[in-house]
C-alpha positions in Angstrom: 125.5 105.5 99.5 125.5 101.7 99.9 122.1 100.3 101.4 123.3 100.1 105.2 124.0 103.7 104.9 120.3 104.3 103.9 119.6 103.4 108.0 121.5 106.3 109.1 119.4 109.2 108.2 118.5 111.6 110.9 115.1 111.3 110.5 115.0 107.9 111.8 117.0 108.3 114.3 115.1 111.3 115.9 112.3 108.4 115.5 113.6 106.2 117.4 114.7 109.0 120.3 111.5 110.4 120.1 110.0 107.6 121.0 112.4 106.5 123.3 112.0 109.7 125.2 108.7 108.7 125.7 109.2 104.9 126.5 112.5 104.7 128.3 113.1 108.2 129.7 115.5 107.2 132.1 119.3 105.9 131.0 121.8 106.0 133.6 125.0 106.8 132.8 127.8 104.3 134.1 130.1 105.6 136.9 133.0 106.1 134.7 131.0 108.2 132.9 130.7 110.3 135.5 133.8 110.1 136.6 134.9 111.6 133.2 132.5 114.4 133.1 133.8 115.6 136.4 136.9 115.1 135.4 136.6 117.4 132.3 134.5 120.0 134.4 137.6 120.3 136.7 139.4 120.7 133.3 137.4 123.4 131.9 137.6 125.5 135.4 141.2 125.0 135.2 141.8 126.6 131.9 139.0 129.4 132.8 136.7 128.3 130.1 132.7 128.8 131.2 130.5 127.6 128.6 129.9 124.1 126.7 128.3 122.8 123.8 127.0 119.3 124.2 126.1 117.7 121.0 123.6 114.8 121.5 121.8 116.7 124.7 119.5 113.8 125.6 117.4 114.1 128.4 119.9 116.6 129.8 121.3 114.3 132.3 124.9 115.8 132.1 123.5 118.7 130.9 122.1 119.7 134.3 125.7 118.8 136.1 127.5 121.4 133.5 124.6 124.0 135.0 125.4 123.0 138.7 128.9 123.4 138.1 128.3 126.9 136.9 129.3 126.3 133.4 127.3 127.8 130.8 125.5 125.1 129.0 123.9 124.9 125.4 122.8 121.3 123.9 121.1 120.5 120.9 119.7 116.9 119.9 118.0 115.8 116.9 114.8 114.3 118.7 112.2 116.9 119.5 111.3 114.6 122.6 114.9 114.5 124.0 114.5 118.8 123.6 111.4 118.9 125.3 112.4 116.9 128.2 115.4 118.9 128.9 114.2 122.2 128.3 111.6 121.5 131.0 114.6 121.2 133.1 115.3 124.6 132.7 118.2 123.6 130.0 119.4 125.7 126.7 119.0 123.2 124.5 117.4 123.4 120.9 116.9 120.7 117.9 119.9 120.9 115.3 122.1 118.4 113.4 125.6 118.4 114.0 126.5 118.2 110.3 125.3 121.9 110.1 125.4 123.9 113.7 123.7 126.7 113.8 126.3 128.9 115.5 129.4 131.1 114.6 132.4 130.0 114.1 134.7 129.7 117.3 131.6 130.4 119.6 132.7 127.9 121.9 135.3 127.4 124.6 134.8 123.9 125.1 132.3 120.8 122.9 131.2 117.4 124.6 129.3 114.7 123.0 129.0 111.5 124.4 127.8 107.9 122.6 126.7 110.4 119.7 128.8 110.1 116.8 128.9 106.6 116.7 125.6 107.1 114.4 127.6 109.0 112.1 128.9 107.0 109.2 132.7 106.9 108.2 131.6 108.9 104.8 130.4 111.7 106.9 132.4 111.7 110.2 135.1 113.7 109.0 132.8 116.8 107.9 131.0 116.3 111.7 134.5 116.9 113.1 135.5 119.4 111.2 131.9 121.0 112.3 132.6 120.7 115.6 136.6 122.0 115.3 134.8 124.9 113.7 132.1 125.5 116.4 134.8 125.2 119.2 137.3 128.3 120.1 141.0 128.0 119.0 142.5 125.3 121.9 139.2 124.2 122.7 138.8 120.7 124.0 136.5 118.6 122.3 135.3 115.4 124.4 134.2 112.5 122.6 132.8 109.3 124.3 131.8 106.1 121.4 131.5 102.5 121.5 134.3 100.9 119.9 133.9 97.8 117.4 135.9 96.0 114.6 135.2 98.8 112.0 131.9 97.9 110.6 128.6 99.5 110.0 125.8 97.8 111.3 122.5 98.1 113.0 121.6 97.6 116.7 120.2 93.9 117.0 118.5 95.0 120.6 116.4 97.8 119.6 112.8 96.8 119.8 111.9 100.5 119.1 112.0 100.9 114.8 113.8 101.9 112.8 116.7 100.4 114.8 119.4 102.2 115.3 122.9 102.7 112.8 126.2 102.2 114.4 129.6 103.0 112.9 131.8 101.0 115.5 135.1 102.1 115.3 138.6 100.7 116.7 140.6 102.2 118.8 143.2 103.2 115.5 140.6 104.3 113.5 139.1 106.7 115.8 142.9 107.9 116.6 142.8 108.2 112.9 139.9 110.3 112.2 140.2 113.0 115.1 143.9 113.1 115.1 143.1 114.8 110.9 141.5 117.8 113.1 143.5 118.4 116.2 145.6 117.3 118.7 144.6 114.5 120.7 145.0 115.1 124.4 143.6 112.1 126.2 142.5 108.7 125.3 141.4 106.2 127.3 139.2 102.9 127.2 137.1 100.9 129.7 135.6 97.8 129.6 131.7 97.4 129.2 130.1 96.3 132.3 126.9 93.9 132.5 123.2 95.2 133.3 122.4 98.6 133.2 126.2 99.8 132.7 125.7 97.6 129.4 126.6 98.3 125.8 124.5 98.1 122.9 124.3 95.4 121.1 122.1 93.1 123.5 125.6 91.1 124.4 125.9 90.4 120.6 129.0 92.5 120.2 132.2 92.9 121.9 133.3 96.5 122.7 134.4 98.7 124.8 134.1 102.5 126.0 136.3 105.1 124.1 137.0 108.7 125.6 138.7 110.9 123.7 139.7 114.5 124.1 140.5 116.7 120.9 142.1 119.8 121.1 141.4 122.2 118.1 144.1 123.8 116.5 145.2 126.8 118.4 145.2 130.5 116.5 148.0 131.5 114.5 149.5 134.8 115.5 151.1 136.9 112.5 
């Protein structure tokens, strides 16, 4: 593990969400972003599939639109703040690490995770996926949202909050890469970062954009 690597530990990032929760409890999401999760509810209605995983729950923010949509909703997040908050929403959500989920294998028929896995480093990302792949029901669509960079490992210049943040800020080709080793990739599509609060990380520092990806795990073989 080289020394940058050292900042990505979960236990500092659940310190820094934990006290985020308490500091900053309110992060809107930008409109795209809610134009994508609406998007993939119609998608999951479509293909009859009633229940999510969200990995990264937050506050519960999309969380609570899954629930209104009446799709079955389970979240988990590594800060115990983040949990508290949502489950006083009335949410399923628990504390749990992606790189172990505590759930059977194919349990779900759908995964999102949104500006999550960009904390995972590239020596562990491939073991997240293949986590999630094994979480998520044969076909299942997995939907990934990141902030994209020029493949470098770094840590977030605008967090005031310690220990800052780690960010693995993947191209465009490199994420194609790394999800296209697990499944088929159905959708991909980019949008430009926007300026106040429908800002990036990176306190203007870095230029990026959005990345939404959807993975679809390998379907069943039949014998």
């Amino acid at each position: 593990m080289n020394s940058l690597e050292e900042h990505s530990g979960e236990d500092r990032l659940a310190a820094f969400y934990n006290q985020r929760a308490v500091l900053h409890p309110v992060h809107p999401l930008t409109h795209q972003r809610v134009e994508q999760r609406e998007k993939f509810i119609a998608r999951l209605k479509a293909e009859g599939r009633h229940a999510v995983l969200e990995i990264g729950s937050g506050p519960g923010l999309d969380g609570l639109k899954f629930v209104q949509a009446g799709i079955h909703y389970t979240g988990v997040d590594l800060s115990e703040e983040q949990v508290r908050i949502a489950t006083a929403k009335g949410l399923n959500v628990s504390v749990a690490s992606a790189r172990s989920l505590p759930f059977a294998d194919g349990a779900f028929p759908a995964v999102w995770t949104m500006s999550t896995l960009l904390h995972i480093p590239n020596s562990d990302i491939d073991d997240v996926v293949r986590e999630l792949a094994r979480v998520a029901a044969p076909g299942a669509p997995i939907a990934v949202g990141l902030w994209s960079g020029d493949d470098e490992e770094v840590l977030n210049p605008e967090d005031v909050i310690q220990p800052q943040r780690f960010f693995s800020r993947r191209s465009d080709a490199a994420l194609r890469r790394i999800f296209g080793r697990h499944g088929e990739i159905d959708e991909f599509i980019t949008w430009p970062e926007g300026t106040g609060a429908e800002s990036g990380p990176g306190a203007g520092r870095w230029t990026q954009h959005y990345q939404f990806l959807v993975l679809r795990t390998p379907r069943a073989q039949h014998t």
